[in-house]
matplotlib code that plots the C-alpha trace (Angstrom):
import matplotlib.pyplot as plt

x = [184.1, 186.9, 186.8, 188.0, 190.2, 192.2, 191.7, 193.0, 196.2, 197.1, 197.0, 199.2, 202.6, 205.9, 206.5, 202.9, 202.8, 205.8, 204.4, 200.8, 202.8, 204.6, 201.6, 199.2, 202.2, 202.5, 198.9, 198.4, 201.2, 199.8, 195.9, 197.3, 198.8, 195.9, 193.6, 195.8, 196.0, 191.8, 191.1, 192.6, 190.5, 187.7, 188.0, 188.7, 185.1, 183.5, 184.9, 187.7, 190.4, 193.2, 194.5, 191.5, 191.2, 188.0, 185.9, 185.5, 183.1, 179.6, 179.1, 177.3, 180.2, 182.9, 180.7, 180.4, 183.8, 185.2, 182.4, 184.0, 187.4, 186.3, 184.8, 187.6, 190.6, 188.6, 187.9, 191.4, 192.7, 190.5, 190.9, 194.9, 195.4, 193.2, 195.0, 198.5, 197.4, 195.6, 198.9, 201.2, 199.5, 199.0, 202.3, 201.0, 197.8, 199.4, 202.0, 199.4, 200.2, 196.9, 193.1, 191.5, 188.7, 191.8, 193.0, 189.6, 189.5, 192.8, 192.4, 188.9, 188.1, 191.7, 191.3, 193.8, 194.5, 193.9, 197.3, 198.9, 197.4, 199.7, 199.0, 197.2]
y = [97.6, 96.3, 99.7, 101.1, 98.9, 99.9, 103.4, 103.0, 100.6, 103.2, 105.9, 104.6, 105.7, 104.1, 101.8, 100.4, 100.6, 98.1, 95.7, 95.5, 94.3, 91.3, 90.1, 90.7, 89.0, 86.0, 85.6, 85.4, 83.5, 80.6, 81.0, 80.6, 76.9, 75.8, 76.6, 74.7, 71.4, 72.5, 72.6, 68.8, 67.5, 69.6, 68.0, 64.2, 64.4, 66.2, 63.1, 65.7, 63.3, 66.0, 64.0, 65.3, 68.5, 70.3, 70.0, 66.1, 67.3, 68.5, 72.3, 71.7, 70.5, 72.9, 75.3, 73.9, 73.3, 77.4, 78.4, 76.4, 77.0, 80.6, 80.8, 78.7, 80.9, 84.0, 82.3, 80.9, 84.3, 86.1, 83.5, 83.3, 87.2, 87.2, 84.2, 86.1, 89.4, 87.8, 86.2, 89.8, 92.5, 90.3, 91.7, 95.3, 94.7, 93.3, 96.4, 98.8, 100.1, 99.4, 99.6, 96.2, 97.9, 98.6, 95.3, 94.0, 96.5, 95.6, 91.7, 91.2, 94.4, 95.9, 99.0, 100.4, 103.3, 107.3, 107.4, 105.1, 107.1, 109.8, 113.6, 113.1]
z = [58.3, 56.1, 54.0, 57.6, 58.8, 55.3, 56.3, 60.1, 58.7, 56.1, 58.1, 60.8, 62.1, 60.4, 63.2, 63.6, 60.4, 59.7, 63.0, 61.2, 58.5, 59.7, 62.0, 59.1, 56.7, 58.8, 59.8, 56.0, 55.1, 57.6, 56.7, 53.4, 54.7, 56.7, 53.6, 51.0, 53.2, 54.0, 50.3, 49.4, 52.3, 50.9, 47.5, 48.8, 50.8, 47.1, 45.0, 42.7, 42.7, 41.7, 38.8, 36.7, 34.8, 36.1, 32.5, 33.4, 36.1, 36.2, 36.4, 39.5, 40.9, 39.8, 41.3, 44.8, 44.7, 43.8, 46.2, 49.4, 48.1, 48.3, 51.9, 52.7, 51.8, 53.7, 56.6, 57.0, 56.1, 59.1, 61.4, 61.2, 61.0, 64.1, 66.2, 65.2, 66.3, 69.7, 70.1, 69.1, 70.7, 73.7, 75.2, 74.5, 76.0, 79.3, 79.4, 79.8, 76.2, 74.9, 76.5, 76.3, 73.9, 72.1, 72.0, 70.9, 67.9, 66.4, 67.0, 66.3, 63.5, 62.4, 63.8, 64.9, 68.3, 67.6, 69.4, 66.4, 63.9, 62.0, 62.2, 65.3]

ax = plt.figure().add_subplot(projection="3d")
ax.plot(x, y, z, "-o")
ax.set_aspect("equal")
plt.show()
């Protein structure tokens, strides 16, 4: 599924291509927020005071704490780029421009409309 999002964002028009940018850019640039603030509450309920350099820790530890950092960053990531494109495309959607299948493909799985697509 991600493999053809890529495929259907690279292959789009210059135009759509330049909007996918700045509502994929800002839906980034704010799941990259959220998951920064996420990751110090993360690491005040885990005991890392932030003071520390991580080889005071046990391995254990340093573990659990790149694997939540980890699913934290995706998850803010999807969840962001999704909200932003909900929020964008919603105006698109309500014109008539775009089929509520449509709608649900960009938001929810990146995919983009045959009709955006170049060469076709």
């Amino acid at each position: 599924m991600f493999l053809k999002s890529i495929e259907s964002q690279k292959n789009l028009k210059p135009y759509f291509y330049k909007k996918s940018q700045k509502v994929g850019g800002f839906g980034c640039l704010m799941g990259g927020i959220a998951a920064f603030n996420l990751l110090f509450e993360i690491a005040k309920i885990l005991g890392i005071p932030m003071d520390e350099p991580g080889r005071n820790f046990d391995g254990f530890l340093v573990f659990l704490g790149f694997m939540s950092a980890f699913l934290v960053l995706v998850l803010c990531l999807y969840f962001s780029c999704f909200i932003t494109s909900l929020a964008y495309f919603w105006r698109a959607f309500k014109r008539g421009n775009i089929t509520a299948d449509e709608y649900l493909d960009i938001c929810f799985k990146g995919l983009y409309p045959q009709k955006w697509q170049r060469g076709l």
